[in-house]
N, C-alpha and C positions, 0 to 999 in steps of 0.2 A: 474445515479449519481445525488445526491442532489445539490443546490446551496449553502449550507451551510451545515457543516458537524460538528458536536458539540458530544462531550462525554469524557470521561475519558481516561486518557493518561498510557501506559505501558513505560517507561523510559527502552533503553538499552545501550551500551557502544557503543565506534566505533569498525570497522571491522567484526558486523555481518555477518558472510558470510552463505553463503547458504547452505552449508553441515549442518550449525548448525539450519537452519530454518528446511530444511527438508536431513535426510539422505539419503544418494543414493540407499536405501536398499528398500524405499517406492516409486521411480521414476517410478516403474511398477505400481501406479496409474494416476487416471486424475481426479477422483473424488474429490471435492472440500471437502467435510465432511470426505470422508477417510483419504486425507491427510492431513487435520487437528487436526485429530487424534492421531498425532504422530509429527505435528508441534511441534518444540523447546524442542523437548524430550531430548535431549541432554543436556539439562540443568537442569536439577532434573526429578523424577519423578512426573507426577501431573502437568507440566509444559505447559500442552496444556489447559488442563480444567482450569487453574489459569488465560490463557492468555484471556480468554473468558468473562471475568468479566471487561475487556477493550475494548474500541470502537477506540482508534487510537494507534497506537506505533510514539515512537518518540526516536530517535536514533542520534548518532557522526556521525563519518567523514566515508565513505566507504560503508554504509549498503550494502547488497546483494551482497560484492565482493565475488567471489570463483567461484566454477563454474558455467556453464552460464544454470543454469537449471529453465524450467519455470514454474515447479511446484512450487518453492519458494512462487511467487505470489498467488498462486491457493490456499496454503497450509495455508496463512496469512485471504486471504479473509473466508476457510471455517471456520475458526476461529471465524468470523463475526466482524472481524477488518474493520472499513470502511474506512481508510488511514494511510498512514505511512509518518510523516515528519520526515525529517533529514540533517544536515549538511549537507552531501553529497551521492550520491548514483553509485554505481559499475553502469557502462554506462549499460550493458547488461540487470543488473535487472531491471533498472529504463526502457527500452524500454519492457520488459518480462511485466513487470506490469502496466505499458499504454494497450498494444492489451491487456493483461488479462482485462482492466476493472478496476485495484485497482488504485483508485487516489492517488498520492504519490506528495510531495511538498521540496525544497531544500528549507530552510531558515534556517540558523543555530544559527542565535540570538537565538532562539527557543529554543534551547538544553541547554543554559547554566539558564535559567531562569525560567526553568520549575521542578517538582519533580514528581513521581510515585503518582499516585493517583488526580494528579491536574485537572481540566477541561480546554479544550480548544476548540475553535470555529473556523473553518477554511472558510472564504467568498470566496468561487474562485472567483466571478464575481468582487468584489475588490480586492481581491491580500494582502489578511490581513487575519492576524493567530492571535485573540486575547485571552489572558490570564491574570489575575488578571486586568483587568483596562488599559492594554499595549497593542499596536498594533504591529505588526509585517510582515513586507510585505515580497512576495515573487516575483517571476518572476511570471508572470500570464499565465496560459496555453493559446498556440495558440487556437483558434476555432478549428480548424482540429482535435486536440489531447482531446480537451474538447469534441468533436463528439463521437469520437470512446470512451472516457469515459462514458458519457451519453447514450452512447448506450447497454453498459457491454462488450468494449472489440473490437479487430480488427476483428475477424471475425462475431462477430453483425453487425458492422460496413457494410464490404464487404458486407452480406447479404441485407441490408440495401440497401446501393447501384444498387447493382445487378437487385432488385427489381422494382427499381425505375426507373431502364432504362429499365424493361422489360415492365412496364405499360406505360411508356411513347412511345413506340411506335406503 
């Protein structure tokens, strides 16, 4: 995970939920590319390969409620989304997409001030989402949860760990 994360925004409504991110029909993958292949197909057709021409979504109140599946996350990232702010986030996704690796941020000034197509810059190490000339702060990730992001994910993370206590002794 980058210390700044800058690119073009996909604008969507509140209550994105996860059946609409990815259908229950493609859960028999793990594959990051597979399943973004059929990412937000729910929504027109062409709606995966449209979504790819974006480097961050930014969404209302609820993203990823529904069910607590955690290909959602897997399905966004193959997309080569490289974060998701939003208003708010379904508790389940928002931890599904921490161990995934996808850095995701709650600020919701952010949602009303932004449009489809706009640029935006996300500082984690400040805690500022800026757009047109406006700052925008967030809650700043714990260290702990910046790790396992930085590292791609809970179980890099664990291996990480693991490692480390095996060479150290």
């Amino acid at each position: 995970m980058q210390d700044k994360i800058t690119g073009r925004i996909y604008k969507f409504g509140d209550n994105v939920n996860s059946d609409i991110i990815i259908a229950g029909r493609y859960l028999i993958y793990i594959d990051p590319v597979k399943l973004a292949e059929h990412a937000f197909e729910m929504l027109g057709e062409g709606f995966p390969a449209k979504l790819r021409s974006f480097d961050i979504l930014v969404a209302g109140r609820n993203f990823g409620c529904g069910s607590a599946r955690e290909q959602a996350s897997t399905a966004i990232q193959g997309l080569g989304i490289k974060a998701v702010v939003a208003a708010s986030f379904a508790r389940t996704f928002y931890r599904n997409a921490i161990n995934d690796g996808l850095p995701i941020f709650e600020c919701p000034a952010v949602y009303d001030a932004v449009a489809e197509g706009d640029e935006l810059s996300i500082d984690l190490a400040a805690g500022l989402i800026s757009h047109s000339g406006r700052d925008y702060e967030f809650p700043r990730i714990p260290a702990s949860v910046a790790k396992i992001l930085q590292l791609g994910g809970l179980a890099n993370y664990l291996k990480s760990t693991l490692e480390a206590e095996a060479a150290s002794r």
